[in-house]
C-alpha positions in Angstrom: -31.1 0.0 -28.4 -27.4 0.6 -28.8 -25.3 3.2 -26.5 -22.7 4.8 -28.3 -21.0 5.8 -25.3 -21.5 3.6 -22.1 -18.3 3.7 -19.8 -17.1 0.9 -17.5 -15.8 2.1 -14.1 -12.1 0.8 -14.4 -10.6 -0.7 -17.7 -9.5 -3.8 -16.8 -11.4 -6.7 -16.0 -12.0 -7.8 -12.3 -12.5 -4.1 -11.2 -15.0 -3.6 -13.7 -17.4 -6.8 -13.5 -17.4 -5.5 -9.6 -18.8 -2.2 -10.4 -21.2 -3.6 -12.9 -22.3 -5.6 -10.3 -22.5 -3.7 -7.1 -22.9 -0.2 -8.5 -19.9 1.0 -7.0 -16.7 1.6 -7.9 -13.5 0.3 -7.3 -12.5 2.5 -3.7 -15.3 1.6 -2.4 -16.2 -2.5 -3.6 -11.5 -2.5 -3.3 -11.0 -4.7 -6.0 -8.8 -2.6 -8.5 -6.9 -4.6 -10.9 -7.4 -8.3 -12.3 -7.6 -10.9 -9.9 -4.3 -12.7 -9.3 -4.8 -14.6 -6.5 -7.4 -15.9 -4.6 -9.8 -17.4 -7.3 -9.7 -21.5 -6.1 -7.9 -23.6 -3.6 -7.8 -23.5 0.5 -6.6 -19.8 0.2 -9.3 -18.5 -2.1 -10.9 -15.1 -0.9 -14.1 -13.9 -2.0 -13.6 -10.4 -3.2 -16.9 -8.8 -2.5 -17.8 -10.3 0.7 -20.0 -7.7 2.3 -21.3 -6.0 -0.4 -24.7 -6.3 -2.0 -25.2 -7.0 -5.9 -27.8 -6.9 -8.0 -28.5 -10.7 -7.7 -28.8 -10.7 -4.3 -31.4 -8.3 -4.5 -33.2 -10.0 -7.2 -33.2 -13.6 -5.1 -34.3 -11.8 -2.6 -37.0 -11.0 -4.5 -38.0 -14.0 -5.3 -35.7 -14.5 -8.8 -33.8 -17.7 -9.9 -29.9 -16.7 -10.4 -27.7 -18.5 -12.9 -24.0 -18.0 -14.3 -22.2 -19.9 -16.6 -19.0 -18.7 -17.8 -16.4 -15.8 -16.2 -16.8 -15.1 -12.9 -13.2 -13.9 -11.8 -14.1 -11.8 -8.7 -12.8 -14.7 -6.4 -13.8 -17.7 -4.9 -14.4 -19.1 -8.3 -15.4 -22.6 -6.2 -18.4 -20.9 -3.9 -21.9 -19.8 -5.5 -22.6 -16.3 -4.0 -24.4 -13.3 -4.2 -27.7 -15.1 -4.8 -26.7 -17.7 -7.4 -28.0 -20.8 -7.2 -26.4 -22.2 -10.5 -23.2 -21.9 -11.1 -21.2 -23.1 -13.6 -17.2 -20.8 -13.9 -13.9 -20.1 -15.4 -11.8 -21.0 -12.6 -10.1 -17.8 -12.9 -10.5 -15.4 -15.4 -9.2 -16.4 -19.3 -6.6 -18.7 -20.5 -6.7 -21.7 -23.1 -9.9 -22.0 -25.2 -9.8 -25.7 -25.4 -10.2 -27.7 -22.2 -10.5 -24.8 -20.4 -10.3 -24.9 -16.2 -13.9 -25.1 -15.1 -15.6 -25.3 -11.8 -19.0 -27.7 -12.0 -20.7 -28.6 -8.9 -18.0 -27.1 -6.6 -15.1 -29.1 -8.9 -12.1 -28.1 -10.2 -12.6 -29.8 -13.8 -10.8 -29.6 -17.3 -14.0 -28.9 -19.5 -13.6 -30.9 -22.8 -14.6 -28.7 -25.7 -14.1 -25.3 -27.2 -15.2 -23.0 -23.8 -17.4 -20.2 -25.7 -19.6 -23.5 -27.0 -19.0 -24.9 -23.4 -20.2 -21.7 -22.1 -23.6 -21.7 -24.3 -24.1 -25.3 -23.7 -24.6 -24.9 -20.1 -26.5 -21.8 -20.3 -29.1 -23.2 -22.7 -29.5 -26.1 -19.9 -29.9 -23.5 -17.8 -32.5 -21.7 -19.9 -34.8 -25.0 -20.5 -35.0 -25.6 -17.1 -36.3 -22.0 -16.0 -38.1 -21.8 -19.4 -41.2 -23.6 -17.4 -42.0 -19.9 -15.7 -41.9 -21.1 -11.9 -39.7 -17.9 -10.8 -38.5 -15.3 -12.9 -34.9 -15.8 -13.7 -31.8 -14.1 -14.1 -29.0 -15.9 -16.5 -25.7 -14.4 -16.9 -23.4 -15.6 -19.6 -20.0 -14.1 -19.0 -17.6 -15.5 -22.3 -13.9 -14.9 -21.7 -13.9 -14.2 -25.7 -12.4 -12.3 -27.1 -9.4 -12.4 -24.3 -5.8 -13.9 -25.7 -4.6 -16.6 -26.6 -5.4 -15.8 -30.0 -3.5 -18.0 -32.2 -4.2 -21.8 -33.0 -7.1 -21.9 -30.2 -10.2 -20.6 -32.7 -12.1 -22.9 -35.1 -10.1 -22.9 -38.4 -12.9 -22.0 -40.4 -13.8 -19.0 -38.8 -10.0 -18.5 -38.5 -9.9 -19.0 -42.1 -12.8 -16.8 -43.1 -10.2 -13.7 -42.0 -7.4 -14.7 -44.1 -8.4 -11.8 -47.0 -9.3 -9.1 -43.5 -8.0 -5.7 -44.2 -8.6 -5.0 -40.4 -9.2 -1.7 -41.2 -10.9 -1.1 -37.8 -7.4 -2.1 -36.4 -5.1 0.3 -37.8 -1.6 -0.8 -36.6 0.3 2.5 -35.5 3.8 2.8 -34.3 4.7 1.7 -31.2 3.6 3.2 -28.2 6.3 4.4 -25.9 4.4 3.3 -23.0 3.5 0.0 -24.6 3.3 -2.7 -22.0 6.0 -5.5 -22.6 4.2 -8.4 -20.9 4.0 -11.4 -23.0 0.6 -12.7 -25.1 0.7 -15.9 -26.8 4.4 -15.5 -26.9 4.1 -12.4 -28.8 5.6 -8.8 -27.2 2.7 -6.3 -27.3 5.0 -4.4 -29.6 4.3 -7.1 -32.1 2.5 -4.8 -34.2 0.9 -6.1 -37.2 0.8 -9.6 -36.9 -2.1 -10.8 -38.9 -2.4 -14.4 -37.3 -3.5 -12.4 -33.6 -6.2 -10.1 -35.7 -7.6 -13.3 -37.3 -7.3 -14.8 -34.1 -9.3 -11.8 -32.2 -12.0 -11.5 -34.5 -12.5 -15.0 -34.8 -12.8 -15.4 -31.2 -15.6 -12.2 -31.5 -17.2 -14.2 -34.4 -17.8 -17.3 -32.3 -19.2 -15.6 -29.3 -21.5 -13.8 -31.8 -23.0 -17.4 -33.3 -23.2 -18.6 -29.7 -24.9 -15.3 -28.8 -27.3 -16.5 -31.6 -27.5 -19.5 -30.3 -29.3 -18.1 -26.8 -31.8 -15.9 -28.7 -32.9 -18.4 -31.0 -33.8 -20.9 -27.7 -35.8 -17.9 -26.6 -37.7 -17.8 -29.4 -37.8 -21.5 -29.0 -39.2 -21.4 -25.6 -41.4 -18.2 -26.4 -39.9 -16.0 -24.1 -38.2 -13.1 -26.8 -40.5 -10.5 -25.5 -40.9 -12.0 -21.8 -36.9 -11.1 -21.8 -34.8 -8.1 -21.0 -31.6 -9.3 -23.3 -28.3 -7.2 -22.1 -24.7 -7.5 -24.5 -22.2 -5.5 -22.7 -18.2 -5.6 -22.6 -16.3 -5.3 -18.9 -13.3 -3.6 -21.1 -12.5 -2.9 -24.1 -9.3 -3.2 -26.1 -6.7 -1.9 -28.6 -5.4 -4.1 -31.3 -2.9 -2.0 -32.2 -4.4 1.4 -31.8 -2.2 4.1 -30.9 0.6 1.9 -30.7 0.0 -1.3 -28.5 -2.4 -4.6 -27.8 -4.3 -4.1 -24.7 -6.5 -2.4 -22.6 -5.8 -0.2 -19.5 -2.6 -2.0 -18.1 -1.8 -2.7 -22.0 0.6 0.7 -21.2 3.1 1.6 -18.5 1.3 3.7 -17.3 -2.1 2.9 -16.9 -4.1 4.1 -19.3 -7.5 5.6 -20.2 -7.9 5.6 -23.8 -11.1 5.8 -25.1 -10.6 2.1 -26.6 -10.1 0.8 -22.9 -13.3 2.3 -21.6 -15.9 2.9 -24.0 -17.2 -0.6 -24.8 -20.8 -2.3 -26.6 -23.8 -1.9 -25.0 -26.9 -3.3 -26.5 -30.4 -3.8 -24.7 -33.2 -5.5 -26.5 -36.7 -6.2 -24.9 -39.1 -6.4 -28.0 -42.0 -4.6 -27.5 -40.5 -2.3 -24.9 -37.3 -0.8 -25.6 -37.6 0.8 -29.1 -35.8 -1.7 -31.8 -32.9 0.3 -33.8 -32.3 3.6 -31.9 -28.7 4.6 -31.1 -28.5 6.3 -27.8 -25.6 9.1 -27.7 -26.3 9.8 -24.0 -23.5 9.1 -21.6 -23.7 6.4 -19.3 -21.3 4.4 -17.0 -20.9 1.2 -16.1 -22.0 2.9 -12.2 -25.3 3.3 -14.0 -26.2 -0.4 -14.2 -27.0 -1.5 -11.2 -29.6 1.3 -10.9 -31.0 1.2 -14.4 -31.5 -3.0 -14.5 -33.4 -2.7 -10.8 -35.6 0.2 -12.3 -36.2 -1.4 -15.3 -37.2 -4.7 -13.4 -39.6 -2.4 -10.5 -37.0 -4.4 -8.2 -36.5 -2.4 -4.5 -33.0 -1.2 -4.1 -32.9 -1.4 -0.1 -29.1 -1.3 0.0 -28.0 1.8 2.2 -24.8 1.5 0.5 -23.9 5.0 -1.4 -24.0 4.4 -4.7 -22.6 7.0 -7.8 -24.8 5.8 -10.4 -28.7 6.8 -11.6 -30.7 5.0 -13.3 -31.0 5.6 -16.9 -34.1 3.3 -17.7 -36.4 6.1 -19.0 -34.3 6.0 -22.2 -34.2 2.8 -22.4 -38.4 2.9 -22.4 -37.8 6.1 -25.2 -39.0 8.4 -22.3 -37.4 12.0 -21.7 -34.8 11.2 -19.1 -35.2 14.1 -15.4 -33.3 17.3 -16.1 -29.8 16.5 -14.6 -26.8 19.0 -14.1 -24.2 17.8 -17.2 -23.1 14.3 -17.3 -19.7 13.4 -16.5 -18.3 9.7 -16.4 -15.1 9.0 -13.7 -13.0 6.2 -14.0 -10.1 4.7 -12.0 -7.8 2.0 -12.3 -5.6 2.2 -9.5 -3.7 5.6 -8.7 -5.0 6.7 -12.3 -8.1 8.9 -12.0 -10.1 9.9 -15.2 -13.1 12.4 -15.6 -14.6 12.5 -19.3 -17.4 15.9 -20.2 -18.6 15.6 -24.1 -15.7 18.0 -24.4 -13.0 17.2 -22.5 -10.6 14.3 -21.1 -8.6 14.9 -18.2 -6.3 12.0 -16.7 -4.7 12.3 -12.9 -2.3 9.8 -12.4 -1.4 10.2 -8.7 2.0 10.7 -7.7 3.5 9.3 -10.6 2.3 11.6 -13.8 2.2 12.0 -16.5 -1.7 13.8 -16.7 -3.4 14.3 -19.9 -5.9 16.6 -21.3 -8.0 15.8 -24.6 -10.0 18.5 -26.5 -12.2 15.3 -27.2 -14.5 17.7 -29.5 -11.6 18.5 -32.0 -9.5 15.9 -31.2 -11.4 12.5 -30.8 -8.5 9.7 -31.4 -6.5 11.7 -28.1 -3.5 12.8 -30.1 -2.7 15.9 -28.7 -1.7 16.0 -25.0 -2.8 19.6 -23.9 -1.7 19.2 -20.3 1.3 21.8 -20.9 -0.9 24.5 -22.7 -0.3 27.5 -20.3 -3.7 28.6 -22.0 -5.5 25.5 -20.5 -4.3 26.1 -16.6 -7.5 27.3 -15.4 -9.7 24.4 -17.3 -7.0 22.0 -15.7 -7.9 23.2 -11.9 -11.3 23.0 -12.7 -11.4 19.5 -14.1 -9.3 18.4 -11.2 -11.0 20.1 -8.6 -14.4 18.2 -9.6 -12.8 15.3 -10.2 -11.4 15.2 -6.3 -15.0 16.4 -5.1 -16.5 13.2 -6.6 -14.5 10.3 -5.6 -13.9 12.2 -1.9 -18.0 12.1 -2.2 -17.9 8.2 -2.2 -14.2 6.6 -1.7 -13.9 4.4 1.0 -10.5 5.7 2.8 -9.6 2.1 3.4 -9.9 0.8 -0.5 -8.4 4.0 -1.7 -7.0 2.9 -5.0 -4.4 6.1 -4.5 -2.2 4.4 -2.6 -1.4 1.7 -4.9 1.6 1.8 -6.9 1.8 2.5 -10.4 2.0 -1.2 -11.7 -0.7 -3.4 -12.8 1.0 -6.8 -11.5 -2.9 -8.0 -10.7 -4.5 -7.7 -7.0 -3.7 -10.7 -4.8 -5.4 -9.6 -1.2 -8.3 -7.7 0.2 -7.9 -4.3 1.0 -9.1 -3.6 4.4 
């Protein structure tokens, strides 16, 4: 089952795999941007001390908890949260050959290309829990398809792009706002350069044969329809849509384009969830948490006050309770987001500018309505509901409105 419009909390990286995994969002877990600091050495801090994920609900239940791959919410050296294998990045992204690992509590340069490295370790992983002792979580977090792009992919896959018309990657004019930070020595403005879009999709195409790679050892070990299988994203991305290569911080300011924070979503549990539906509904990232302990009849004893609901009923085909309409929030620092079927609004505190999409008749977000005299009322409306929510669950001390409007990368706790 595919959703066509699941939402992560916060479109950027760190902020977002912390919401996946808590079920709350960033004012109240306080990480807000991508993890700067703090991921190895004497002075590493771990992010989410105090708060209760999904894996530590599920050991506690009596589930074996692997990771191999990305784990970038600090700490990188420490198993936590109810992980008992642990196999990471020792930050977040970076070279794709030799990458920086961590392996038994080690800071090691893993020989190899790291989205095979990744696999490799979690297909150990998967033989060893294949025997049915426990049941077993496995996370397999790829830093694909994060830069560099160029000369770090296998050639042949490289190669297979050279005749791409990228037409999913139209390469508009510059964004004004377009960030100028630097990837794989090329500005963000670089628009058009076809050696980064061969680069990008060939870093998609390995992860996809590696993805292979785990669903065929299922089927190996006999365990496809014993196995909830989950593909999501933790941001997504422009490649030159409207104007830059990013995702949220890929702008100054912030942004929320519908590219940063609508991202895949794919769940696949043969004989359970109903193969080759496409689910419209909308669904945030807020959601997960909720959904995969529902799904999994695993007790969610955590007082904590969460924003999602579970949306397992669809996932089963089931009619999903009556609810009042769905709205998805997002934040990424002092930039606030609420998102109807019909309409976008972004606050960006203190700073400006705000936006307002008529996503209905204007999908790509073209047309800033935020000065339409004619829109005022709709305007106080959105933004009245929008501050009812987050004042509903922010945590006053992890406020992410009093950050400044740069997205330099978080370095300390906020307590």
């Amino acid at each position: 089952m595919r959703f066509e419009n699941f939402f992560v909390a916060s479109p950027v990286c760190s902020p977002s795999r912390a919401s996946l995994l808590t079920g709350r969002i960033p004012s109240q877990h306080g990480v807000h941007d991508w993890l700067r600091e703090g991921n190895i050495g004497p002075d590493a801090i771990p992010y989410l001390e105090g708060e209760v994920a999904y894996t530590d609900l599920l050991a506690r239940n009596g589930w074996t908890c692997g990771l191999s791959g990305k784990w970038h919410l600090g700490d990188s050296q420490i198993p936590q949260h109810g992980f008992t294998d642990w196999f990471v990045h020792q930050s977040g992204g970076g070279q794709y050959n030799n990458a920086p690992m961590v392996r038994n509590g080690q800071l090691v340069d893993e020989p190899g290309y790291i989205t095979d490295v990744i696999t490799d370790e979690a297909l150990n992983l998967l033989d060893g829990y294949a025997d049915g002792a426990s049941p077993f979580y496995l996370g397999v977090h790829y830093t694909a398809p994060h830069s560099p792009w160029i000369d770090e992919h296998p050639q042949h896959i490289v190669d297979s792009y050279d005749d791409c018309a990228f037409e999913s990657c139209p390469q508009e004019p510059r964004n004004p706002w377009a960030a100028a930070g630097l990837v794989d020595g090329l500005n963000y403005e670089a628009l058009g350069n076809r050696e980064a879009l061969k680069g990008y999709f060939a870093a998609v195409t390995a992860m996809d044969q590696n993805v292979g790679r785990l669903l065929d050892r299922l089927d190996e070990h006999g365990l496809t329809e014993d196995t909830l299988v989950v593909f999501l994203s933790d941001n997504g991305f422009s490649c030159g849509h409207h104007g830059f290569w990013g995702k949220g911080n890929g702008t100054v300011p912030r942004n929320m384009y519908e590219n940063s924070i609508n991202v895949p979503a794919i769940f696949s549990h043969p004989g359970r969830i109903p193969a080759g539906r496409v689910e419209e509904s909308m669904v945030s990232a807020y959601d997960f948490m909720p959904t995969l302990l529902d799904y999994l009849s695993v007790p969610n004893h955590t007082s904590k006050n969460l924003p999602g609901r579970s949306f397992a009923p669809m996932l089963l085909g089931e009619p999903i309770e009556e609810q009042d309409e769905v709205v998805i929030f997002d934040e990424y620092g002092p930039v606030r987001m609420m998102r109807t079927r019909e309409w976008k609004y972004v606050y960006r505190h203190a700073y400006g500018p705000h936006e307002l999409y008529d996503l209905v008749n204007d999908p790509d977000e073209r047309a800033n309505l935020i000065d339409q005299p004619s829109r005022k009322d709709l305007i106080a409306s959105l933004k009245e509901r929008m501050d009812a929510w987050f004042a509903r669950y922010v945590d006053p001390k992890k406020d992410g409105l009093v950050q400044d409007g740069a997205a330099r990368g978080q370095t300390t706790l906020f307590r």
